[in-house]
mmCIF file of the N, C-alpha and C atoms, coordinates in Angstrom:
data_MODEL
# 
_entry.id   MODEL 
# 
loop_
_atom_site.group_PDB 
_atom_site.id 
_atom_site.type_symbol 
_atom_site.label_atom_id 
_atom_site.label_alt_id 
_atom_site.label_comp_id 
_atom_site.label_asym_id 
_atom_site.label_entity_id 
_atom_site.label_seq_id 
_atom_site.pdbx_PDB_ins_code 
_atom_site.Cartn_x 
_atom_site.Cartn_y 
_atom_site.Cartn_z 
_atom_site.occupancy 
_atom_site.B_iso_or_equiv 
_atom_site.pdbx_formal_charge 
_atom_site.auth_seq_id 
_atom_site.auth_comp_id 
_atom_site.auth_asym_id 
_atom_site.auth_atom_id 
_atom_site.pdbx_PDB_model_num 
ATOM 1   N N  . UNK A 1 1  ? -12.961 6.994   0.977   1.00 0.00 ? 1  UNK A N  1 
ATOM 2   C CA . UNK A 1 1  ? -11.993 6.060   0.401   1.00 0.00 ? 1  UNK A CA 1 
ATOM 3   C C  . UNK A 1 1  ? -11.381 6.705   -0.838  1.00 0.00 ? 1  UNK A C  1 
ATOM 4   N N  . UNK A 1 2  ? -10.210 6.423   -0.957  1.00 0.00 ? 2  UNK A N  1 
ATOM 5   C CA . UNK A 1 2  ? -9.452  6.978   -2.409  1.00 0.00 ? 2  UNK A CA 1 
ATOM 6   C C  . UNK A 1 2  ? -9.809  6.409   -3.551  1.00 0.00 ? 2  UNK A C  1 
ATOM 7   N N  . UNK A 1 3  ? -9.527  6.589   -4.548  1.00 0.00 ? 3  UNK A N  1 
ATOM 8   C CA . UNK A 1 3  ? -9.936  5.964   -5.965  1.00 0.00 ? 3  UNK A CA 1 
ATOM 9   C C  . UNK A 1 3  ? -8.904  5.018   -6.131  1.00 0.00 ? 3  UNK A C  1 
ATOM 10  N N  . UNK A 1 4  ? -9.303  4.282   -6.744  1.00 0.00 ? 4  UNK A N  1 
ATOM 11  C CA . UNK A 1 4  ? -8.580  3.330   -7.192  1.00 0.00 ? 4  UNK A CA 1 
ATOM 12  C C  . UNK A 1 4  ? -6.525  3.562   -8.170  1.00 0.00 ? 4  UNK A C  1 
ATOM 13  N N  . UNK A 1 5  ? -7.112  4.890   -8.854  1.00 0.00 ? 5  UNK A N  1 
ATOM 14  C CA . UNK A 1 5  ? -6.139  5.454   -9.241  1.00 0.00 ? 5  UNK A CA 1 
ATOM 15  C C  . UNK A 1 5  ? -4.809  5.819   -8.109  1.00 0.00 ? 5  UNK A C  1 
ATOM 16  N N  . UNK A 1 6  ? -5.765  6.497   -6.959  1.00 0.00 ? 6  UNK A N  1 
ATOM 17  C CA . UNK A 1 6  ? -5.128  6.976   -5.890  1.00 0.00 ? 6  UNK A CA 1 
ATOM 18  C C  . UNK A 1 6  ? -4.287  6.207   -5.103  1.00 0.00 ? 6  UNK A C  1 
ATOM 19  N N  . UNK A 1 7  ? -4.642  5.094   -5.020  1.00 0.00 ? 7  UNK A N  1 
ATOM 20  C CA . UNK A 1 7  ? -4.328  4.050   -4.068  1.00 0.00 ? 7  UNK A CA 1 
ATOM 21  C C  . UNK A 1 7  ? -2.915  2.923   -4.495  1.00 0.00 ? 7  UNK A C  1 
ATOM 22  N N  . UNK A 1 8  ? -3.286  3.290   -5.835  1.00 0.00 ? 8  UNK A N  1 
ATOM 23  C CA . UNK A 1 8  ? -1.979  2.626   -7.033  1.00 0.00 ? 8  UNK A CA 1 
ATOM 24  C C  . UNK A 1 8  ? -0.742  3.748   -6.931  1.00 0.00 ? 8  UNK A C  1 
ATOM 25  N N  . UNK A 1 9  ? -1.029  4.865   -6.976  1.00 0.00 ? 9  UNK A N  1 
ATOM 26  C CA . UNK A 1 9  ? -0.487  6.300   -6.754  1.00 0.00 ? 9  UNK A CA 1 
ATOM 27  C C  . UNK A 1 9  ? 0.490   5.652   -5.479  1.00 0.00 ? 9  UNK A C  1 
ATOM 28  N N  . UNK A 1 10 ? -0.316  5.846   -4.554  1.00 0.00 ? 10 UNK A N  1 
ATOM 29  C CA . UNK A 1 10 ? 0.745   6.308   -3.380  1.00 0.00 ? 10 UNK A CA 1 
ATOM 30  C C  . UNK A 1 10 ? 1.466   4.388   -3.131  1.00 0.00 ? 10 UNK A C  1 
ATOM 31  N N  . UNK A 1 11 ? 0.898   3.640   -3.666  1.00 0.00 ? 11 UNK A N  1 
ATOM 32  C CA . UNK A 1 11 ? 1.519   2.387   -3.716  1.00 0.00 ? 11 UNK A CA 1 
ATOM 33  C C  . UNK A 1 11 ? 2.764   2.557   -4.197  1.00 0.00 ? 11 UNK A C  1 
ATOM 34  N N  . UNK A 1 12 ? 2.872   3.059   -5.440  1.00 0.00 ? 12 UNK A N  1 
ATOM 35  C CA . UNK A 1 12 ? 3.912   3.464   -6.045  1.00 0.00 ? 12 UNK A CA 1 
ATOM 36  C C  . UNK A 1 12 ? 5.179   4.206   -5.405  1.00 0.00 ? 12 UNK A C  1 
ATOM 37  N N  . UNK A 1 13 ? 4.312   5.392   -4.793  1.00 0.00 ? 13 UNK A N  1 
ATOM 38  C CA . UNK A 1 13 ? 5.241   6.351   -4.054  1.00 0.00 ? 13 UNK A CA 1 
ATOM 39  C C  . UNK A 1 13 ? 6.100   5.780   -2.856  1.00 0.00 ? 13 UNK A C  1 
ATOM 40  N N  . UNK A 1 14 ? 5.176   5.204   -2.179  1.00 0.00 ? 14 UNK A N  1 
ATOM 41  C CA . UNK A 1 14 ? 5.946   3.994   -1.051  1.00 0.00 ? 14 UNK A CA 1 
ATOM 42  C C  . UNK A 1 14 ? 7.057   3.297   -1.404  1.00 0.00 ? 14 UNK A C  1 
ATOM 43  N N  . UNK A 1 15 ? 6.919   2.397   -2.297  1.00 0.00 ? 15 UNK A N  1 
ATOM 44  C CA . UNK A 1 15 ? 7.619   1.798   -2.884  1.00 0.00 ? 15 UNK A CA 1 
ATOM 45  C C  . UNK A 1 15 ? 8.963   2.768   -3.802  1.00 0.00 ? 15 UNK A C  1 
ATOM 46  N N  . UNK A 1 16 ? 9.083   3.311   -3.940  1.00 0.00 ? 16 UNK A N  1 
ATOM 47  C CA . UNK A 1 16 ? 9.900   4.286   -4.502  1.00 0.00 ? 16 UNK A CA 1 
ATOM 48  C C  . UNK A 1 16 ? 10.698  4.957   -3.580  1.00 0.00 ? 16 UNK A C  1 
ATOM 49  N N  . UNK A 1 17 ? 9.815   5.394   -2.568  1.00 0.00 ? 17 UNK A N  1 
ATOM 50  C CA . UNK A 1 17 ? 10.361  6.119   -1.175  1.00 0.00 ? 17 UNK A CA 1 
ATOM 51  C C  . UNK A 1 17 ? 11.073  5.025   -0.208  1.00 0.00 ? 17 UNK A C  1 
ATOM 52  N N  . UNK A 1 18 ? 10.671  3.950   0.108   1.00 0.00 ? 18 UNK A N  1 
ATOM 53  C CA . UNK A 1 18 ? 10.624  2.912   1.243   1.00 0.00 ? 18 UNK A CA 1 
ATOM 54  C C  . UNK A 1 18 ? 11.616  1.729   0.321   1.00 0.00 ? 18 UNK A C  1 
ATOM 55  N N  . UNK A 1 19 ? 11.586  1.623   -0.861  1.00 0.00 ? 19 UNK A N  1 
ATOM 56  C CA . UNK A 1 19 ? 11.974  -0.067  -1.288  1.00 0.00 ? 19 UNK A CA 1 
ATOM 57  C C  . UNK A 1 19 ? 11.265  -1.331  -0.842  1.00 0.00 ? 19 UNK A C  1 
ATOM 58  N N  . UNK A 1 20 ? 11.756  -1.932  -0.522  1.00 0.00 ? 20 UNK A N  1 
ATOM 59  C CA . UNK A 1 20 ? 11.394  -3.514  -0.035  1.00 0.00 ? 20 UNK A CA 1 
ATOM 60  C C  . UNK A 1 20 ? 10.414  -3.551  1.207   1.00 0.00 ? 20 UNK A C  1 
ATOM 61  N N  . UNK A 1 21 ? 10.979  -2.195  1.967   1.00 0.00 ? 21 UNK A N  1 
ATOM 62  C CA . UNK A 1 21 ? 10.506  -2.168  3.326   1.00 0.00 ? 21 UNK A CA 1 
ATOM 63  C C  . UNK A 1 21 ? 9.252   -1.154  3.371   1.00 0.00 ? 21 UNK A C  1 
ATOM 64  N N  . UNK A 1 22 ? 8.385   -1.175  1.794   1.00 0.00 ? 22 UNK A N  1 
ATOM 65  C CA . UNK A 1 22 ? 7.177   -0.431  1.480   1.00 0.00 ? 22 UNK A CA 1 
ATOM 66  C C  . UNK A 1 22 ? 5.703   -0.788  2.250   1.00 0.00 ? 22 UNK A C  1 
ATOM 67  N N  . UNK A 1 23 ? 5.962   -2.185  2.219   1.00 0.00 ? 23 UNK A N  1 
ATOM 68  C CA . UNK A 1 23 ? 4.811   -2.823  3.213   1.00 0.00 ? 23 UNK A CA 1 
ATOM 69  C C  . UNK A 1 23 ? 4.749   -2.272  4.615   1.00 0.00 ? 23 UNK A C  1 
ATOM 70  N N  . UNK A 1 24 ? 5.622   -2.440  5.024   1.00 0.00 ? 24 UNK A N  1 
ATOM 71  C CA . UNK A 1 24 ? 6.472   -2.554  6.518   1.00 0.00 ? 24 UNK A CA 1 
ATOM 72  C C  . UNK A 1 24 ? 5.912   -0.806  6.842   1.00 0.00 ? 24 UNK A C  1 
ATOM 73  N N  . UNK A 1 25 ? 6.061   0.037   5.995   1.00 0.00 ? 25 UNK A N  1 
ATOM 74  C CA . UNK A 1 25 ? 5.670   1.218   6.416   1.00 0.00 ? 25 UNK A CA 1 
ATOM 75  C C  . UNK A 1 25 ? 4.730   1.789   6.213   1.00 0.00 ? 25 UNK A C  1 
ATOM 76  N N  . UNK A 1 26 ? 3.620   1.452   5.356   1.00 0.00 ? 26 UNK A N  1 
ATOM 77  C CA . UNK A 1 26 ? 2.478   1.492   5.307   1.00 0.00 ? 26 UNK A CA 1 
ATOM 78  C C  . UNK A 1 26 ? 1.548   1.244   6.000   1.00 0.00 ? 26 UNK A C  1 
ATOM 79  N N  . UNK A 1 27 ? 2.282   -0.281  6.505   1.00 0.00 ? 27 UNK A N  1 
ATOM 80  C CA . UNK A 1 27 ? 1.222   -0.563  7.486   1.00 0.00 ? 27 UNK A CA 1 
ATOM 81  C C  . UNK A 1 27 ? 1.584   -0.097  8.841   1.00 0.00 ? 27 UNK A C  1 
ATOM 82  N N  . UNK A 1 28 ? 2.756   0.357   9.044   1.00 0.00 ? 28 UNK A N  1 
ATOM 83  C CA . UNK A 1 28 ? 3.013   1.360   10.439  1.00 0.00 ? 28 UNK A CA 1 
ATOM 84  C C  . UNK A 1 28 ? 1.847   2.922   10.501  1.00 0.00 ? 28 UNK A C  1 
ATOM 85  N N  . UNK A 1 29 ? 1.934   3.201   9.257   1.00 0.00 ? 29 UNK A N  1 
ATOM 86  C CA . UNK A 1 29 ? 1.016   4.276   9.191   1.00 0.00 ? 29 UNK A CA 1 
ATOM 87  C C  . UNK A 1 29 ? -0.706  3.853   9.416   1.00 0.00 ? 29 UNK A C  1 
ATOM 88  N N  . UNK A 1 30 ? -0.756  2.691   8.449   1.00 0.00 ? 30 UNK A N  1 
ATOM 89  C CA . UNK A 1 30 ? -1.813  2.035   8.810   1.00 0.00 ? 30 UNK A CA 1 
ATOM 90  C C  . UNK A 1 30 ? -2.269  1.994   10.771  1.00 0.00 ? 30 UNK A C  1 
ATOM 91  N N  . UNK A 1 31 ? -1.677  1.750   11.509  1.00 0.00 ? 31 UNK A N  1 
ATOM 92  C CA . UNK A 1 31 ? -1.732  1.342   12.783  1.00 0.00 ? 31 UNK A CA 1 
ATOM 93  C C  . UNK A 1 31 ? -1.344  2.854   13.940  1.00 0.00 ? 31 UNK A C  1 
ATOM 94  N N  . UNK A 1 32 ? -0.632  4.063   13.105  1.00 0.00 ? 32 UNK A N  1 
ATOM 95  C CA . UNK A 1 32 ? -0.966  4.939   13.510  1.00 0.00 ? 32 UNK A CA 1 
ATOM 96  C C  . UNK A 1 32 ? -2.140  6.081   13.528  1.00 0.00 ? 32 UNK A C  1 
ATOM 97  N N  . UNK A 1 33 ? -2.557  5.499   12.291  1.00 0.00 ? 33 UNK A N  1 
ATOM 98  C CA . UNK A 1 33 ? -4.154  6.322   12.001  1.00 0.00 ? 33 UNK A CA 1 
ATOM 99  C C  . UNK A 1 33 ? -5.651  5.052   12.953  1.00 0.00 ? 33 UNK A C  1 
ATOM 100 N N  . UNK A 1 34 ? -5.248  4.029   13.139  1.00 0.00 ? 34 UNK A N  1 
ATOM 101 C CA . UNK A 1 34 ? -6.056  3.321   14.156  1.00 0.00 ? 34 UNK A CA 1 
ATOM 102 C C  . UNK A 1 34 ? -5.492  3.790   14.654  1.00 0.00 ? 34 UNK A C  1 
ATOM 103 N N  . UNK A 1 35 ? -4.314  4.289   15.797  1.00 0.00 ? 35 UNK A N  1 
ATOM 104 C CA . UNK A 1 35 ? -4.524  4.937   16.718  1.00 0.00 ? 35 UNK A CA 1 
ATOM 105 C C  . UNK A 1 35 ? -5.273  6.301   16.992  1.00 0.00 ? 35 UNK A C  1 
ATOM 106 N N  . UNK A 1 36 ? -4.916  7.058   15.967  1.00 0.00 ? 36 UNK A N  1 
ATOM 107 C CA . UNK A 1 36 ? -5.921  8.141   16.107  1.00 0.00 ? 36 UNK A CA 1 
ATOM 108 C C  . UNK A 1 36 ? -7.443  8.018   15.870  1.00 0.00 ? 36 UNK A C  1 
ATOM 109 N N  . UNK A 1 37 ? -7.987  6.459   15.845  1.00 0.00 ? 37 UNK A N  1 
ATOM 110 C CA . UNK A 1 37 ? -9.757  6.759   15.445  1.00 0.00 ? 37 UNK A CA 1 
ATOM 111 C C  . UNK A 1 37 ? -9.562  7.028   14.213  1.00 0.00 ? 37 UNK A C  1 
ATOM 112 N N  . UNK A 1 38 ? -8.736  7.056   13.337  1.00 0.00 ? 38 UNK A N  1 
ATOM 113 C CA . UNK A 1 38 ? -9.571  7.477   11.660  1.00 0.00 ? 38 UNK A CA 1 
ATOM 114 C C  . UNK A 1 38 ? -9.305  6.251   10.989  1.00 0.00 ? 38 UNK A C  1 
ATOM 115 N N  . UNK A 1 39 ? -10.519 5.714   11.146  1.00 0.00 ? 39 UNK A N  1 
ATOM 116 C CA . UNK A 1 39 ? -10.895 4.622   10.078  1.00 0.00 ? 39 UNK A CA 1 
ATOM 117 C C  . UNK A 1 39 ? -10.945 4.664   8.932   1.00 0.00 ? 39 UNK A C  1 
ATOM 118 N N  . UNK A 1 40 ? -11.135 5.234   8.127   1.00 0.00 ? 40 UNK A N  1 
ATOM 119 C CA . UNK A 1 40 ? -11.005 5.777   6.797   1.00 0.00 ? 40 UNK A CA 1 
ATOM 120 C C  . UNK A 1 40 ? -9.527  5.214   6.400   1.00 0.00 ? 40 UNK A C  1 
ATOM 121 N N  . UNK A 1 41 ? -8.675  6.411   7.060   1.00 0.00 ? 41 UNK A N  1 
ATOM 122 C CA . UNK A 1 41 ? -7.127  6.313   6.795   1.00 0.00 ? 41 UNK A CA 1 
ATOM 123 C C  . UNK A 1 41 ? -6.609  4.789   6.623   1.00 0.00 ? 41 UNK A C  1 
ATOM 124 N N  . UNK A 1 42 ? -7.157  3.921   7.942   1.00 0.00 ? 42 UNK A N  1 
ATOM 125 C CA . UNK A 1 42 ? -6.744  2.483   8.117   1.00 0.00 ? 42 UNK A CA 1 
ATOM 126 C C  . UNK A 1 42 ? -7.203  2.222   6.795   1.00 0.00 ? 42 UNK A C  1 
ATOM 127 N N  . UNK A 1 43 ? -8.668  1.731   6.372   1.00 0.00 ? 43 UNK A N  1 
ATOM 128 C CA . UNK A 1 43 ? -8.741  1.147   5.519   1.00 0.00 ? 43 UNK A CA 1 
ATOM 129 C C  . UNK A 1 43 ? -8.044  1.801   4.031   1.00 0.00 ? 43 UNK A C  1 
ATOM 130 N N  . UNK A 1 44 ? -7.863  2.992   3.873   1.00 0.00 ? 44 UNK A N  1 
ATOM 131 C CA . UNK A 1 44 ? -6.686  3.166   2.456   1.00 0.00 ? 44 UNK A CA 1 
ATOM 132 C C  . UNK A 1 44 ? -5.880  2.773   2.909   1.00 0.00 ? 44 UNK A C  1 
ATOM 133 N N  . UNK A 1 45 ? -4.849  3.096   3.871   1.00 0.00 ? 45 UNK A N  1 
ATOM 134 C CA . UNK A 1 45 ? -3.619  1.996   4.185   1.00 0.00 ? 45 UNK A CA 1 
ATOM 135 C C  . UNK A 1 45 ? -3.715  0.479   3.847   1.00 0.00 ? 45 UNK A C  1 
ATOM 136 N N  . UNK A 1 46 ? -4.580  -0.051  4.634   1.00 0.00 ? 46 UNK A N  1 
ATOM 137 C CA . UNK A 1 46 ? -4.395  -1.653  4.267   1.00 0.00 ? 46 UNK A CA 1 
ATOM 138 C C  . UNK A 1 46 ? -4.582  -2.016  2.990   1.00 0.00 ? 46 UNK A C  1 
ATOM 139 N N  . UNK A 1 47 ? -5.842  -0.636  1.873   1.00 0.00 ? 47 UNK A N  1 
ATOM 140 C CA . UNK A 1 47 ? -5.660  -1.427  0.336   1.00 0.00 ? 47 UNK A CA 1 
ATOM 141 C C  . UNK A 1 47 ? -4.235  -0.636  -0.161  1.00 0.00 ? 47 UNK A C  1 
ATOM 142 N N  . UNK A 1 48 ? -3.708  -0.350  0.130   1.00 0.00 ? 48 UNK A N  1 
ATOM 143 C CA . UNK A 1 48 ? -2.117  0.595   -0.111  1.00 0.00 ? 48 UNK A CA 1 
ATOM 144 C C  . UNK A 1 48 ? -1.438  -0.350  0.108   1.00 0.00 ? 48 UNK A C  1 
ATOM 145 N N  . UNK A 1 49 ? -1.104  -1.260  1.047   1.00 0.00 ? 49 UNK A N  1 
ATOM 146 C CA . UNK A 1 49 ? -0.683  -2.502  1.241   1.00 0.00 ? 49 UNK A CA 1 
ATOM 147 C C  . UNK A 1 49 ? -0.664  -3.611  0.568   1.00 0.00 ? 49 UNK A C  1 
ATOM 148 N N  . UNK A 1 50 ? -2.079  -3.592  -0.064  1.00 0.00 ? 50 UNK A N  1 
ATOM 149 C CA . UNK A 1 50 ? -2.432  -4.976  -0.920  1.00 0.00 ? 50 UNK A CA 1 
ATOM 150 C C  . UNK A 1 50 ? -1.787  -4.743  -1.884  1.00 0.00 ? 50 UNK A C  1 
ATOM 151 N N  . UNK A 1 51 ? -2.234  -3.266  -2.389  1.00 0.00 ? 51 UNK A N  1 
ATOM 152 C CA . UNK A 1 51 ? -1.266  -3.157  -3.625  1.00 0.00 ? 51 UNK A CA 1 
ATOM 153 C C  . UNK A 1 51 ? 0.107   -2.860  -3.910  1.00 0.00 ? 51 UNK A C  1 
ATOM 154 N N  . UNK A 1 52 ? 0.928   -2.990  -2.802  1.00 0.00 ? 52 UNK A N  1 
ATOM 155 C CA . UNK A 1 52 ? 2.011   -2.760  -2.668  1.00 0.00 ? 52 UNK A CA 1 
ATOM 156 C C  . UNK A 1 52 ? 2.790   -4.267  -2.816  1.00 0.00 ? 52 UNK A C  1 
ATOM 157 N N  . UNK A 1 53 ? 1.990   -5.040  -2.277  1.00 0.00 ? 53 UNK A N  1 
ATOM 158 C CA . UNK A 1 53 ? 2.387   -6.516  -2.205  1.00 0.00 ? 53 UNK A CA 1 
ATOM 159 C C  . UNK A 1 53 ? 2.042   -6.903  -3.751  1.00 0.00 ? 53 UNK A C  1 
ATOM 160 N N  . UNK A 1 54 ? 1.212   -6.616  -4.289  1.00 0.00 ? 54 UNK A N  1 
ATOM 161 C CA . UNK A 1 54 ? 1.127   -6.736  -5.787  1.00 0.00 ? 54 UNK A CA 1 
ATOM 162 C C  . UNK A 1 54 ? 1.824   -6.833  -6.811  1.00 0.00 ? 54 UNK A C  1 
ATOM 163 N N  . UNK A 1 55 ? 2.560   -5.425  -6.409  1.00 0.00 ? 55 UNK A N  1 
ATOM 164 C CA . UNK A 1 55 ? 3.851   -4.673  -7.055  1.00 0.00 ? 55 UNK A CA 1 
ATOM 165 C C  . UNK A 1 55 ? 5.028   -5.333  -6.818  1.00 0.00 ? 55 UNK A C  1 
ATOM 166 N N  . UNK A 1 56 ? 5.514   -6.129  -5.590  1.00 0.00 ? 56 UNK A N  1 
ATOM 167 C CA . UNK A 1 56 ? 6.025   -6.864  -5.504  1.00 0.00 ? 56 UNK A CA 1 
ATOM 168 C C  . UNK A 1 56 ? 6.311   -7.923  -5.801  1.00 0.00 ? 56 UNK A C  1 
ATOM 169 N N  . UNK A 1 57 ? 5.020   -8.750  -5.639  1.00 0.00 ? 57 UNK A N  1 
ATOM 170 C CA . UNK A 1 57 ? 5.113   -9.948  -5.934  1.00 0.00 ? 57 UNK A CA 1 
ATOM 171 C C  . UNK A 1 57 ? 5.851   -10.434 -7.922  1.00 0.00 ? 57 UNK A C  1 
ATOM 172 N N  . UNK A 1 58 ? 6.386   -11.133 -7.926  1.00 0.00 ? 58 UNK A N  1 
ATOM 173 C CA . UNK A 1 58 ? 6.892   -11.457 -9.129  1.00 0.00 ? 58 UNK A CA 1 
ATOM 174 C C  . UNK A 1 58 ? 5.718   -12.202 -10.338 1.00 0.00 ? 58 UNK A C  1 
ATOM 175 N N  . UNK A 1 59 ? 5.398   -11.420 -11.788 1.00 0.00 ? 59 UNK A N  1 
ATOM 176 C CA . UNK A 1 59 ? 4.335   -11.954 -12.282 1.00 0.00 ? 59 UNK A CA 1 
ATOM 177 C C  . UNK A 1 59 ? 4.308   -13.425 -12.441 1.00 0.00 ? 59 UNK A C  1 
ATOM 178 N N  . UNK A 1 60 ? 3.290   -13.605 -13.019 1.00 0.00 ? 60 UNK A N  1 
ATOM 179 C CA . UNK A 1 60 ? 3.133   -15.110 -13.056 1.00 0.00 ? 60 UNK A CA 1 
ATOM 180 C C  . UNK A 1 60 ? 2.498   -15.759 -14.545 1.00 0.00 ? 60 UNK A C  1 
ATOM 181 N N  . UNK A 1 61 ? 2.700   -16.832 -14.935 1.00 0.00 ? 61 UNK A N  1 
ATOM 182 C CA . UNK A 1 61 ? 1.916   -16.626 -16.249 1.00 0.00 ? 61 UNK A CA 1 
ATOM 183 C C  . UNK A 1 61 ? 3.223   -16.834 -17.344 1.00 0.00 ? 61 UNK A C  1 
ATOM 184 N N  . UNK A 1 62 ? 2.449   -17.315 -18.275 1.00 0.00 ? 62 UNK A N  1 
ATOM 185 C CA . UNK A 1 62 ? 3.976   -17.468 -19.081 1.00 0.00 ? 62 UNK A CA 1 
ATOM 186 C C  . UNK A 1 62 ? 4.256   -16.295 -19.997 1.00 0.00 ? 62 UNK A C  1 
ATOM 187 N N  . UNK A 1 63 ? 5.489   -15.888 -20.621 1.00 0.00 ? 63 UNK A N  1 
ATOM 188 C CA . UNK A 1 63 ? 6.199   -14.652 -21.132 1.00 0.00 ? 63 UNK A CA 1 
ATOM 189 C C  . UNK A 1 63 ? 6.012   -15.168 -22.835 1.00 0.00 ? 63 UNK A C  1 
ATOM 190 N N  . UNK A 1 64 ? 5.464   -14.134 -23.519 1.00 0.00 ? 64 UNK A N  1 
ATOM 191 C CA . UNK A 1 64 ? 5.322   -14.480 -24.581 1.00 0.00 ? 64 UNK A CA 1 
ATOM 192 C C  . UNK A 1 64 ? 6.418   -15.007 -25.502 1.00 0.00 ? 64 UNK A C  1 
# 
């Protein structure tokens, strides 16, 4: 599994590379590494995902 650092990393990169449609391709990659048997890969993809949706999502909480 990647580090936590790592996983924020390529969240980033997605999102930078991809835009809006960062989820959308992550988790395509996600579903091409289950195709190949590497479980590993799936599960950094899907937390690459979470945190991609993170990054997205609009904060919450009030603005000082």
């Amino acid at each position: 599994m990647l580090s936590n650092w790592e996983l924020w990393a390529c969240a980033n990169h997605y999102l930078k590379q991809h835009g809006e449609d960062a989820p959308i391709a992550a988790a395509m990659r996600a579903d091409e590494l289950l195709a190949e048997g590497d479980m590993e890969g799936v599960r950094n993809f899907q937390a690459i995902v979470r945190r991609i949706d993170q990054l997205l999502d609009p904060p919450t909480g009030a603005v000082n």
